[in-house]
N, C-alpha and C positions, 0 to 999 in steps of 0.2 A: 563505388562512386555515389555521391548524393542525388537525392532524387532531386526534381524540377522544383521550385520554390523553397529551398531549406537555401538559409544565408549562408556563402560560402566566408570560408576563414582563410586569414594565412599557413598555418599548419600544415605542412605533408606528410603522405603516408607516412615515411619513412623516419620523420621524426616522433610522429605519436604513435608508433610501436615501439619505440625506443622508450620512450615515456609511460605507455602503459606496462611494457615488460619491467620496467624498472619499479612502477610502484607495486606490480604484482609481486618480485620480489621481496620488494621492503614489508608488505601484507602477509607472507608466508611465512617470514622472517619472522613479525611480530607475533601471529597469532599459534605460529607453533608451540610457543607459550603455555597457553591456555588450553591447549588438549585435555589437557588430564582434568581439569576443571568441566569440560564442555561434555566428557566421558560420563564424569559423573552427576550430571548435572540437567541440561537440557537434553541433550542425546538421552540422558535413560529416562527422562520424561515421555519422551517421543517414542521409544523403545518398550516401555512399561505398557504405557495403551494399545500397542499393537501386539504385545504378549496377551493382553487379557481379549482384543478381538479375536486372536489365531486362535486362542484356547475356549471359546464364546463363555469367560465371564463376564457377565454383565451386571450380576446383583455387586459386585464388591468395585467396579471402575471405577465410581463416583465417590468412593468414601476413602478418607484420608488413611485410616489404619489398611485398609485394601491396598492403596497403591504404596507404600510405605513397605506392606509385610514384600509386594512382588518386587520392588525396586531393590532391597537389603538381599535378593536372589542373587542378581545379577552385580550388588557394589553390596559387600558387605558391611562395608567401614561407613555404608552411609547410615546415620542416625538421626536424621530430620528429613522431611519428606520435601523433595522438588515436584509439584503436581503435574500432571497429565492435566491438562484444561481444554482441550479441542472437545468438539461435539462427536458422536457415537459413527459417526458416516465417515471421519477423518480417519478415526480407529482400524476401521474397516481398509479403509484405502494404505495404512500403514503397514498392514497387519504379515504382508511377504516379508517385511522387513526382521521380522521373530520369528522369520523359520534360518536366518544364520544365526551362527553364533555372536553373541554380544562385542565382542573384539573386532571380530572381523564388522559387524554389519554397522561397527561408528565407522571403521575405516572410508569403507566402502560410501556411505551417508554422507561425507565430508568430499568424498571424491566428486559424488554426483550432485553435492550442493556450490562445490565451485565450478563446476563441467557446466551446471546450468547458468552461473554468474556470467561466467565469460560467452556463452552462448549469445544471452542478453547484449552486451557488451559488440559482441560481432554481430550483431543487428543492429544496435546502435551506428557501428562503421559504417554500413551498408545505407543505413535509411538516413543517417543523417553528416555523415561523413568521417574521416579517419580524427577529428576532434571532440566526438562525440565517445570512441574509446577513451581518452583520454579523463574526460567529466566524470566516464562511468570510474575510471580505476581510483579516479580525485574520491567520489563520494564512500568516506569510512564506515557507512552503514553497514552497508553489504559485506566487506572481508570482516568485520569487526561480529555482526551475527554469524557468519560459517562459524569462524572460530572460538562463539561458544554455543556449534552444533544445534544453532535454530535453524529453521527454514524457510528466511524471507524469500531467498533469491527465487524458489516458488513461485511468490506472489507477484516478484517483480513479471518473471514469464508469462506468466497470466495475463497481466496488462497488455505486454507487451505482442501475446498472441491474440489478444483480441482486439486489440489497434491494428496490425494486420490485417484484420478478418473487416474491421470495421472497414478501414480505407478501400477494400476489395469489395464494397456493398455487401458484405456476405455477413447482414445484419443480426440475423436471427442468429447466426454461429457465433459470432460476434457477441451476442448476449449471453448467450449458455456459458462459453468460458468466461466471462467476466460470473455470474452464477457459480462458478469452484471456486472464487475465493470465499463465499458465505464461508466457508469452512474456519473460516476466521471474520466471522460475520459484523464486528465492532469496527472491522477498517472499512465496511463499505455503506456505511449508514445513509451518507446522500444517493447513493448510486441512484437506489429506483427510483427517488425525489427527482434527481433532474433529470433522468429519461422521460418521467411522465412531462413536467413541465414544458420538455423540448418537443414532446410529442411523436419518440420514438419509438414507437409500439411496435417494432419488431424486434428489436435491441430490446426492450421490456418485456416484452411477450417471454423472451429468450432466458432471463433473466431470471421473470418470474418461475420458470417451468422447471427451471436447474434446482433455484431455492427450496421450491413446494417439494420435488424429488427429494432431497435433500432430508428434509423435515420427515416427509412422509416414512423415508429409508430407515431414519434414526426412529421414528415411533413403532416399527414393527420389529426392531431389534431392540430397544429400551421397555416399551411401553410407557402410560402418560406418567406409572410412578419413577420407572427411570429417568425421563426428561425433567419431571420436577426435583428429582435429586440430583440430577447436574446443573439445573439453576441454581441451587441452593449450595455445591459445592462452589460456583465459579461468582456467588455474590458474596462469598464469605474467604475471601483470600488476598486480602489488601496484608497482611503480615508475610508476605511472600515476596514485594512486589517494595519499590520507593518509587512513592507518585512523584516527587519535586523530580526526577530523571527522564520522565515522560518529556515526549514532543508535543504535547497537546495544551486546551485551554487548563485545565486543571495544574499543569505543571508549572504555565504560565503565572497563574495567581499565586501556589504556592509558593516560589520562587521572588515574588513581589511583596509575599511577607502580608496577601490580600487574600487567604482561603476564606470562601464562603458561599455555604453551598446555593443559597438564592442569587449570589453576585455567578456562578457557574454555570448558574440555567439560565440567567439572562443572558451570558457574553453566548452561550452555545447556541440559543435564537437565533442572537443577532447574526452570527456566523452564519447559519445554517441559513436564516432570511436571506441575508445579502448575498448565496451563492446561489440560492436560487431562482432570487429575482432578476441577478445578473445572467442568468441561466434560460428567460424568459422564451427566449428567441434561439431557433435553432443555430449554431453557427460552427464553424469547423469543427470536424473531428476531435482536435488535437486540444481545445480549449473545452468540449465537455469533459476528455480525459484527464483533463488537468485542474479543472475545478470540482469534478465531482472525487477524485483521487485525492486532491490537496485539503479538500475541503473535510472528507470523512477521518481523516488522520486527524487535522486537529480541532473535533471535536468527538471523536472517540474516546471512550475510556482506556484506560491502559496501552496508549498507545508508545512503546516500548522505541530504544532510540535504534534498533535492526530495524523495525518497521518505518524508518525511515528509507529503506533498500526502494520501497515503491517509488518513491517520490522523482526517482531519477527518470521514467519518463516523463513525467513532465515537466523535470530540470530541461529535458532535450527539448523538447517541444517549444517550451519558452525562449531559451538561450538560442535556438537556430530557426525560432519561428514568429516568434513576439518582433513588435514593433514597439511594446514599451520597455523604456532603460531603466525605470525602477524594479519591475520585473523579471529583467535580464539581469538583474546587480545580484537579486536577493537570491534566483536560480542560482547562482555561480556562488552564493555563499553559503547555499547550502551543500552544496555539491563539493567546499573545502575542508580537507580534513577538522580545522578546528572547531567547525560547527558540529562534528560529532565528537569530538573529545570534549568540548563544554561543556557535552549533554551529561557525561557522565561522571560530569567534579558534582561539587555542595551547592548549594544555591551561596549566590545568587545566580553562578556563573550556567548552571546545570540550567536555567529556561534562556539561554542563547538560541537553543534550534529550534525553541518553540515561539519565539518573539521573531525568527526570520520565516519562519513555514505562515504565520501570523499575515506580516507583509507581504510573504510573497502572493498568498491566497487574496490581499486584496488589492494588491496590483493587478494582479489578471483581472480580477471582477470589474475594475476599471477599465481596461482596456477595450473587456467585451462589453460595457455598458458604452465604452466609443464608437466602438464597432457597430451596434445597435443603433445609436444617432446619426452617425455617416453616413448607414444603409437608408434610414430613416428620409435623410434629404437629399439622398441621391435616386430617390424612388419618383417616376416622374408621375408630376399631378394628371387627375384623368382631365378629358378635353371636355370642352364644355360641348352638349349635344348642337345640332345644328336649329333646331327646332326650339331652343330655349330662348323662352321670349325677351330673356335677360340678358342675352348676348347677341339677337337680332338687332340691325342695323335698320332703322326706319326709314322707307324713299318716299 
């Protein structure tokens, strides 16, 4: 059942199990497909760096013919290299993963990346009602990364356990697991920006303490020339990748037939400015999560259309928490399937999800810039002292 203030809907249980069992269906359906693709492809990316963590190579992780000679181990038929791109600390955290065998440990990978989808999903149920399954099975992010063996649904968890943690005051906890997603450190670029601006320095504190571990972990297993040979692998990998497929500003302009790299660093300011001046003032949980979430997506680089899987809480959060209806349109259209299938046609069609994550980022900012005014004059003026000669009544 829903918690106390989430908008009830018409929807019952019993219909949106039926709705959700059925797009899960239709998703298992589609993306058994692409197994053999995700096998050799993303999964032995992910498999490759936790071969070379198990085995502690570390001079060859970072270099192209390194991961290439261990990936042609495990897929022989493969003849161009799909990169390992996580930092040295992910590797480590993967690294149980390459003590099964290859076959078995994608099966297994796939079991436990949709085991964790639907987790998500029944949290959703719970915190925001049996319609919020429904949104989550709507958003094609999510089955569409399992089934070519990435691991959003991860990150969506993440949020989603430190939104927990957050609503239960259990702040500091609450920041540390927001801190495991650095491991993909491009998606959360606003984070510590607007904790500091909100002034939540134990959410920060928390944050900070994960990242620096993090960093520190990866410099005593790399050292500084390993660190700077995975900058220099992961700035040199744009022929691996189609920017115009992204969800982000760069996608956006490509797609608009406007690339240009000064016209890119101004729109990312402006983004970045206007989430965090709207950000100024501390205000519900659910609108830091969704502007600092919404906001680091689209202005990250590379941010990939699975990495849209995050964005569904705070699809929820606005669809069953927001008071504004442009807001609410733009959540719900991101959350339908053909905003991820646009993302992944030609342009122009392909910056569809990134012209709606666009909007929807500055509807919310408006909202809590309303929010902010409303609090603003609904804050009562102080009283004027009794002793002020300017408000003394002369007999």
């Amino acid at each position: 059942m829903a918690l106390k203030g989430v908008r009830t809907r018409a929807i019952g249980p019993r219909a949106a199990l039926f709705l959700t069992l059925g797009l899960v269906s239709f998703w298992i359906a589609s993306g058994y497909r692409l197994a053999p693709h995700a096998r050799s492809a993303d999964f032995l990316s992910f498999y490759t760096g936790a071969s070379f963590a198990l085995h502690g190579d570390w001079h060859h992780i970072y270099t192209a013919a390194g991961q290439l000679a261990r990936e042609q181990k495990f897929v022989p038929e493969r003849h161009d290299l799909w990169p390992f791109i996580r930092p040295p600390v992910y590797a480590i955290i993967m690294a149980p993963l390459a003590l099964m065998p290859f076959a078995l440990a994608f099966w297994f990978w796939m079991s436990a990346q949709s085991a964790v989808l639907l987790g998500c999903w029944a949290w959703g149920w719970k915190r925001f009602g049996p319609e919020a399954a429904v949104w989550g099975a709507l958003l094609f992010a999510g089955p569409l990364g399992i089934a070519h063996g990435q691991d959003c649904a991860l990150f969506l968890a993440l949020l989603c356990g430190a939104f927990v943690l957050g609503e239960k005051k259990k702040l500091f906890l609450c920041g540390l697991v927001l801190g495991l997603g650095l491991t993909k450190f491009h998606l959360f670029l606003l984070w510590p920006l607007v904790l500091l601006v909100q002034r939540r320095w134990r959410m920060l504190a928390g944050f900070a303490i994960c990242g620096l571990g993090q960093g520190l972990l990866s410099l005593a297993i790399v050292g500084w020339s390993g660190l700077w040979g995975y900058a220099g692998f992961i700035l040199h990998l744009d022929r691996y990748s189609s920017p115009e497929k992204n969800i982000d500003i760069d996608a956006l302009l490509l797609n608009a037939r406007l690339s240009s790299r000064p016209l890119l660093i101004i729109l990312t300011a402006l983004v970045a400015g206007l989430v965090l001046w709207c950000s100024r003032r501390t205000g519900p949980l659910w609108m830091t999560f969704t502007l600092a979430t919404a906001g680091s997506l689209l202005i990250g680089p590379h941010v990939y259309t699975y990495d849209g899987t995050m964005l569904l809480l705070p699809a929820w959060c606005v669809i069953f928490l927001s008071h504004f209806r442009i807001a609410r349109l733009t959540a719900a259209t991101i959350c339908t399937p053909i905003a991820t299938v646009a993302s992944t046609c030609g342009p122009p069609f392909a910056g569809f999800m990134a012209l709606a994550l666009l909007v929807f980022v500055v509807g919310v900012c408006l909202e809590s810039e309303h929010s902010v005014r409303r609090l603003s004059r609904a804050e009562p003026k102080p009283r004027a002292k009794l002793d002020d000669p300017a408000r003394c009544v002369q007999t």
